[in-house]
C-alpha positions as CSV (number, residue, x, y, z in Angstrom):
1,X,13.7,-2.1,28.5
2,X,16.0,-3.2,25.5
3,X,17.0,-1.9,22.6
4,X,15.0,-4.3,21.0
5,X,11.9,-3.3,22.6
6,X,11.7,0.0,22.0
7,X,12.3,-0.6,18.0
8,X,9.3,-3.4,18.6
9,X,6.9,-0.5,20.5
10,X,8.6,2.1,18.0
11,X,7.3,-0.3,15.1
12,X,3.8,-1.0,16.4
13,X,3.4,2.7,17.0
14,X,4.6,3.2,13.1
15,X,1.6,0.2,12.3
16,X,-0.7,2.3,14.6
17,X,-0.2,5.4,12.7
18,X,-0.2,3.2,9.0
19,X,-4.0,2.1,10.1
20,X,-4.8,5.6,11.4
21,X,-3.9,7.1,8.0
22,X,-5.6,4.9,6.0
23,X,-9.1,5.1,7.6
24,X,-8.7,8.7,7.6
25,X,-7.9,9.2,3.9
26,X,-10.4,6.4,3.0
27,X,-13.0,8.6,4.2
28,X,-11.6,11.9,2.7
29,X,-10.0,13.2,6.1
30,X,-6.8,13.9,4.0
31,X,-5.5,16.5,6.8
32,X,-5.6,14.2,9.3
33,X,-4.3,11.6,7.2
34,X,-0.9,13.7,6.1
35,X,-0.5,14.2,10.0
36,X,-0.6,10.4,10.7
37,X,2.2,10.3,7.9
38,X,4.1,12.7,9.2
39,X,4.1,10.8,12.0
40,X,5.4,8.1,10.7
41,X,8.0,10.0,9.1
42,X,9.5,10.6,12.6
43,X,9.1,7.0,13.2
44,X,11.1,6.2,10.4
45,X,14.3,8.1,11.1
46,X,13.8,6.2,14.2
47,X,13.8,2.5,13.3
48,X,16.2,3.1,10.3
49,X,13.4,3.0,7.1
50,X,11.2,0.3,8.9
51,X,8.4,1.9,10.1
52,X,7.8,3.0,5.7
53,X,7.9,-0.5,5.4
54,X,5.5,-1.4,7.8
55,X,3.4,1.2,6.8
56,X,3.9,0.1,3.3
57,X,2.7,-3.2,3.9
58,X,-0.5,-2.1,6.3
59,X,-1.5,0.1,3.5
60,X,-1.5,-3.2,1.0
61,X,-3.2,-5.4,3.6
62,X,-6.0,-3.0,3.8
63,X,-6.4,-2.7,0.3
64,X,-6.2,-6.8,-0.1
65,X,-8.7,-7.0,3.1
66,X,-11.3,-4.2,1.5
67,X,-11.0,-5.8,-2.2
68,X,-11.7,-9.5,-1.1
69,X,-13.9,-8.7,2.2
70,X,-11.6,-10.3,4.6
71,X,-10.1,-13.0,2.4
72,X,-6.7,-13.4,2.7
73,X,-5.6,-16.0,0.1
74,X,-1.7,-15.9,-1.7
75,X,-2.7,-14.3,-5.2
76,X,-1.6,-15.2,-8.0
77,X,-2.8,-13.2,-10.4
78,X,-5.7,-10.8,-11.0
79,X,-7.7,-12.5,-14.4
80,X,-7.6,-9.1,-16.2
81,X,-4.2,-7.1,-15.3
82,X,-4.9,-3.7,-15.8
83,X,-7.8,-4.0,-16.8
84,X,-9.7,-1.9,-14.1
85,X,-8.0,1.5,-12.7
86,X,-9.5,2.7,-9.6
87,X,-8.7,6.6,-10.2
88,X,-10.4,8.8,-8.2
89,X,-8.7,12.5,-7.9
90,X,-6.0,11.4,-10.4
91,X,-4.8,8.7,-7.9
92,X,-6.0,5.0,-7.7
93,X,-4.5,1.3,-7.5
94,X,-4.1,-0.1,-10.7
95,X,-5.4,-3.8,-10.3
96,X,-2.7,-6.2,-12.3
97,X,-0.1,-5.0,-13.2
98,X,0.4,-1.6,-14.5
99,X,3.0,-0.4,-17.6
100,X,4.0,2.9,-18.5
101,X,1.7,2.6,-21.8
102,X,-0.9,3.5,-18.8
103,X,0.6,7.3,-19.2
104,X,0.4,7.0,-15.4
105,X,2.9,8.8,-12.5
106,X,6.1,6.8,-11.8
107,X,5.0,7.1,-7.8
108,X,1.8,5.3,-9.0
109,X,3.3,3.0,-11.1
110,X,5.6,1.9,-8.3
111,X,2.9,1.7,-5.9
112,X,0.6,-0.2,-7.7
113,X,3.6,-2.8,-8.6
114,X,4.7,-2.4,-4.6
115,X,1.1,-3.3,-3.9
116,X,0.8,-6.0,-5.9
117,X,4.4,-7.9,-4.5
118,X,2.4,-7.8,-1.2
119,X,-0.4,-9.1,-2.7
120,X,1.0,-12.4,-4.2
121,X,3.6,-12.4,-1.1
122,X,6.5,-11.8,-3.0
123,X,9.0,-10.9,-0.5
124,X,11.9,-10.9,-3.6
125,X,9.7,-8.2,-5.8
126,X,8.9,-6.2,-2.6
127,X,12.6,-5.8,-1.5
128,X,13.7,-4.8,-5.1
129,X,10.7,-2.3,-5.7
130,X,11.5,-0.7,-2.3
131,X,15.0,-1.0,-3.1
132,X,14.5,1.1,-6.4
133,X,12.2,3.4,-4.9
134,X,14.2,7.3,-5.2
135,X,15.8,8.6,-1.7
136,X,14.9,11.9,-3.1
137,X,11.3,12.2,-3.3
138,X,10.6,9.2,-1.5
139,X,7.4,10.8,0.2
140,X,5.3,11.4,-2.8
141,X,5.9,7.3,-3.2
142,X,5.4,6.6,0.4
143,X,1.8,9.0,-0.3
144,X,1.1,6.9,-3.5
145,X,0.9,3.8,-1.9
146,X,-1.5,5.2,0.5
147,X,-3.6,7.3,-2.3
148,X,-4.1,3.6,-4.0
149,X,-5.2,1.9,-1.5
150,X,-7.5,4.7,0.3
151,X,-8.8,5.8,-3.0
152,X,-9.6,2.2,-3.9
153,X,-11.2,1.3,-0.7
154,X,-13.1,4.6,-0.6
155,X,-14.5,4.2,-4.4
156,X,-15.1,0.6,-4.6
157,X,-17.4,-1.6,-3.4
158,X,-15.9,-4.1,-0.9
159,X,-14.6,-7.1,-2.0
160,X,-15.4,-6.7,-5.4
161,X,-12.4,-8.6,-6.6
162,X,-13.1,-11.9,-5.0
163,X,-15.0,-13.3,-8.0
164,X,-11.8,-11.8,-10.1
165,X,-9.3,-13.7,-9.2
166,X,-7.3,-17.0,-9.1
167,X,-5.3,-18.0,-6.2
168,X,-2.3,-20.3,-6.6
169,X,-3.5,-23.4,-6.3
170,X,-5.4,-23.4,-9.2
């Protein structure tokens, strides 16, 4: 085995985890869901802050698969931005984009703008959110991200935004 294959197992483990967390916190299991990400954590010191990422971006595909019940079309926009907040126990995905007028948590204002790069499959945005996220304190973002999207998938119906939206080609 290479060097490259155990960052490629590491990784799948760290995607493993990402999925195991989110089920669990969707359905309230928040204990076992902190356990998952502390997991990951361990992961991450291991793969050089690519197991967050892939976290990161499981937690946004799961969000994006609940919200539009399977769909996966490139977004461009949601037709209201910010017009719905999803915010159960003070945490929730802001659908659109959110703005500190919201009064909301930098962590969750980053999150929701994280989750929304990786909605519209903006690579450029994603890298420069992720890139701008604090080193110190970096969890509490990390636990944002998955707050939004396991709060929104556990309070909402699913795919309740596919009627809301307009994908690029329009």
């Amino acid at each position: 085995m290479n060097a490259d294959d155990t960052e490629d197992e590491t990784l799948e483990a760290a995607l493993q985890c990402a999925g195991a967390a989110v089920r669990a916190a969707s359905t309230g299991r928040w204990d076992e869901a902190e356990r998952h990400v502390d997991e990951l954590a361990a992961l991450d010191e291991r793969t050089s802050g690519m197991a967050a990422q892939v976290a990161l971006m499981a937690w946004a595909d799961a969000l994006k698969d609940h919200i539009l019940d399977g769909s996966f079309p490139q977004l461009q926009v949601l037709t209201e931005p910010g017009s719905q907040i999803v915010d159960p126990d003070g945490a929730g995905y802001v659908i659109g984009s959110a703005d500190a007028d919201m009064n909301l948590p930098p962590e969750i204002l980053w999150a929701s703008a994280l989750i929304d790069a990786r909605l519209a499959y903006d690579m450029a945005t994603w890298e420069r959110l992720y890139a701008e996220a604090p080193v110190e304190g970096f969890g509490a973002y990390v636990m944002a991200v998955l707050n939004c999207a396991a709060g929104t998938i556990r309070h909402t119906e699913r795919g309740f935004a596919r009627e809301s939206i307009r994908h690029r080609d329009d």
